[in-house]
N, C-alpha and C positions, 0 to 999 in steps of 0.2 A: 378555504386554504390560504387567501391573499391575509387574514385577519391573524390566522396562526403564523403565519411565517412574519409579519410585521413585529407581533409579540417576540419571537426567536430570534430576530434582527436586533431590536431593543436590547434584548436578555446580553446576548453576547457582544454587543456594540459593549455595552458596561463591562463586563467582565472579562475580555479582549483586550487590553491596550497595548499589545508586544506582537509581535509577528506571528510568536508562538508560546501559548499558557497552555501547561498543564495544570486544567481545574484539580478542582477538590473533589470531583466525583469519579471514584475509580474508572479509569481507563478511556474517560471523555477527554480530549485535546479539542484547544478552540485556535482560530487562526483569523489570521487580517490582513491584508495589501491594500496602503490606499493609491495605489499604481499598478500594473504590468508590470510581472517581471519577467528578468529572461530565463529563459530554459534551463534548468535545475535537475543535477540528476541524486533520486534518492529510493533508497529500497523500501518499498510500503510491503508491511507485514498483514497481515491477517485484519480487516478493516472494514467499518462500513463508513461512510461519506456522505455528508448532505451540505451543497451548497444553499446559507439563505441569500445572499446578496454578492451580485456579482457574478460572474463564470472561469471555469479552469477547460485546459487543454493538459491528458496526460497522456503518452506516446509507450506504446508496450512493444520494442522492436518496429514493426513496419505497420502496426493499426494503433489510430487516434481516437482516443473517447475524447469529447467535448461533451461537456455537463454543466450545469446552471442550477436557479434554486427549482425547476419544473423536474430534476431528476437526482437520483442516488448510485452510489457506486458502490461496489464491494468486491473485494481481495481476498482470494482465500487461501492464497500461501506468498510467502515470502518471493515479491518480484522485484526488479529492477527497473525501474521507468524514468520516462525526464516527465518530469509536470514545468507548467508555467502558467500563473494565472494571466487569465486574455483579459478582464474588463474589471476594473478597478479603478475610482476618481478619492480624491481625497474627501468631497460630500457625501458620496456613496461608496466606499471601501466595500472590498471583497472580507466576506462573512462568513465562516466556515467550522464545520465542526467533524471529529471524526473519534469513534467510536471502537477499541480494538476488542476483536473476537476471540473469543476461547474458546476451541472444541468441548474442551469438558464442560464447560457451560450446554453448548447447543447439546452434547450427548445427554446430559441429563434431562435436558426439557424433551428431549426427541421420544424417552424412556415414557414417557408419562402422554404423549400424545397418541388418540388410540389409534389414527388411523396408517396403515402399512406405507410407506414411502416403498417406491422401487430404488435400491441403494448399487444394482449391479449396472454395469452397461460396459460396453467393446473398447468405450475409449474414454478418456478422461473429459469432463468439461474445461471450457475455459475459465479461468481462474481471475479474470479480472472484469466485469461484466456492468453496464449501466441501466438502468431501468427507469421509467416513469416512477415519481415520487408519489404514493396515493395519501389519504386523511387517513387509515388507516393505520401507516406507520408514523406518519409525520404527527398522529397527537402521542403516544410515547415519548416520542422526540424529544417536543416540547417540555412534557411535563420533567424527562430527566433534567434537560438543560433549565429547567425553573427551578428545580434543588440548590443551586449558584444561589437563587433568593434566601433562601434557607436551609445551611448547610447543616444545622442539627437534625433536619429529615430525611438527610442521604444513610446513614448508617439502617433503617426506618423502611423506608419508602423503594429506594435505590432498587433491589432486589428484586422488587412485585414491578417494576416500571420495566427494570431491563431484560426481565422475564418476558414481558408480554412485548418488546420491542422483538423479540428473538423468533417468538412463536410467528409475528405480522411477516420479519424476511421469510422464514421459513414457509410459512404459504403464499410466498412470493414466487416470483420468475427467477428468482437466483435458488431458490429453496431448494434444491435438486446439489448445487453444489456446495453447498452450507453443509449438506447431511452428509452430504462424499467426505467431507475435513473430519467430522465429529463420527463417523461409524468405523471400526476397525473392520481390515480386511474388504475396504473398498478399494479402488488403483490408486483415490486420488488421497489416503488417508496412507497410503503405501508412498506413493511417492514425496509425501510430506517430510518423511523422515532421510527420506535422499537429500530432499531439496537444504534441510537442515544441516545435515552433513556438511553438503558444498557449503554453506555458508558459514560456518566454521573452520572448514580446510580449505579452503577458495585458493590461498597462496600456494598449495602443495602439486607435486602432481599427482596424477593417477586414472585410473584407468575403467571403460563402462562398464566393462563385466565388474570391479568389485562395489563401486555404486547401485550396479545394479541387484550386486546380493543385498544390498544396506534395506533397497528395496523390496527386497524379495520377489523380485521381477528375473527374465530373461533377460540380456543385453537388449534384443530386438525388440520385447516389449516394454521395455524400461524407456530406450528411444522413443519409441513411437508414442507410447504416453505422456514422454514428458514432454514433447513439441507439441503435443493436443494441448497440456495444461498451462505451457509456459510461453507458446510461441515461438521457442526457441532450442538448440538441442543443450542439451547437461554442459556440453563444452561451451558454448556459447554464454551460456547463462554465467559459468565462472567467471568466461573474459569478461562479461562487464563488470559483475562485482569486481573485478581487478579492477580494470578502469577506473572505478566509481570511487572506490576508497584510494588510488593513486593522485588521482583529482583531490579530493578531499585532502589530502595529506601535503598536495603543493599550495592551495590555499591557506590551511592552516599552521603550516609550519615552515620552517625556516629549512627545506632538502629540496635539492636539485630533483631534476628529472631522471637520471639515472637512480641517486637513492630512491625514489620511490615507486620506480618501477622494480627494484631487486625487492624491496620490503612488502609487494607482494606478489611474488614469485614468478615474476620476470628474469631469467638470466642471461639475455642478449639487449644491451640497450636501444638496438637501434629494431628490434622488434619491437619492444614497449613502441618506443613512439609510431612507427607503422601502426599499432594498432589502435594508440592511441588518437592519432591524427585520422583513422578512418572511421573512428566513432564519436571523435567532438571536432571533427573539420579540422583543424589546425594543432602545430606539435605543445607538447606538451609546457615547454618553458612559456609558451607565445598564450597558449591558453589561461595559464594562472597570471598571467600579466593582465589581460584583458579584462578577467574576472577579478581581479584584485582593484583594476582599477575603476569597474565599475560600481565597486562596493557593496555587488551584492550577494553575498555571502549563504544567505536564508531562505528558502522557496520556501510561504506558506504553503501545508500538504493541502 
């Protein structure tokens, strides 16, 4: 393991030099800090995650994964977290790579694998999950991110590699909720299409009963699943995508803290900032000051 992840260290040390690359190999992003940063908030979509060098802290509401190169993460619907990577030097930079998932990928390979996955259960899994890294999935790994060596085998190669990366989670410990994303008419392939929703309308209002038609859920079971899968309830998960793109919006541009609480669908100013000030500590003019002046703008994911 120590031989292959040094190779993967190497591979992406070269092919890394920005905070954040998006390689040449469909849907591989590679990342670097050669410092700690601070606390960063960003929506991680549908993913899988291997740290080679270095470790991250990412915070889902009120439980922390801490992960390193001995472990993997994976996302299986669109959430809202603060990451910060914790151990980063300028000699040994934080090394990171991260992989986004398709359901219609995983349903096809699911289609051809003979054996019955159980796909029903009472309540949704959790959707954001860390696991021990085995040889098993970490040589796929490898071999995609060595396509960077030679990009005329990615169109080739790419395919048969990320196939078989897919099959190794899948008979993994997350594989249970990989299949829930990719099988129609499971809860957590049902509430996928809610969680989409919200994240399109985040600025509007509205209400759990019609979310929860979008689902095709109950109100009561719509709740109660999506606190299984998100940690958090449908309203809550909006207020932070609000926060989160409100934040974003005073960093990067030149509006007050009122416009960017009304730009996304805030219409009491001095609620935005209550809620903003309860979920980044401090109001929101004082906040992008802070971060503005620390310059740091980027959280590698």
């Amino acid at each position: 393991m120590q031989d292959i992840l040094s190779r993967l260290r190497d591979t992406i040390d070269r092919h890394c030099v920005e905070p954040t690359t998006r390689s040449v190999v469909p849907g591989l992003l590679l990342f670097r800090a050669d410092a700690p940063t601070t606390p960063m908030d960003v929506v991680y979509e549908p993913r899988f995650c291997v740290i080679v060098q270095g470790s991250k802290q990412v915070m889902l509401c009120d439980k922390v994964f801490d992960y390193d190169a001995s472990k993997y993460l994976v996302t299986a619907v669109d959430l809202p977290v603060t990451g910060q990577v914790t151990q980063a030097t300028h000699e040994k930079p934080y090394l990171a790579l991260c992989l986004a998932l398709d359901p219609a990928q995983i349903a096809d390979l699911l289609l051809e694998m003979k054996d019955a996955f159980p796909t029903n259960g009472t309540t949704c899994p959790s959707c954001m999950t860390v696991s021990a890294l085995t040889h098993e999935i970490l040589d796929p790994v490898t071999r995609l991110v060595g396509l960077l060596e030679n990009p005329e085998d990615i169109p080739i190669l790419q395919p048969a590699i990320l196939r078989e990366l897919l099959y190794r989670l899948l008979q993994g410990p997350q594989g249970y909720v990989l299949r829930q994303i990719a099988t129609a008419g499971t809860n957590l392939s049902q509430l996928n299409r809610a969680i989409g929703w919200i994240r399109t309308h985040y600025a509007e209002s509205f209400d759990i009963a019609s979310v929860a038609k979008i689902a095709g859920m109950s109100p009561s079971s719509f709740h109660r699943h999506f606190r299984a899968a998100t940690m958090m309830s449908p309203l809550q998960y909006r207020t932070r995508l609000r926060l989160q793109e409100a934040r974003r919006r005073l960093l990067s541009a030149t509006v007050d803290a009122a416009e960017a609480g009304f730009a996304v669908g805030y219409d009491s100013p001095s609620q935005f900032s209550r809620e903003y000030r309860r979920m980044f500590g401090v109001p929101p003019a004082r906040d992008a000051q802070r971060l503005k002046y620390a310059g740091d703008g980027m959280l590698p994911a």
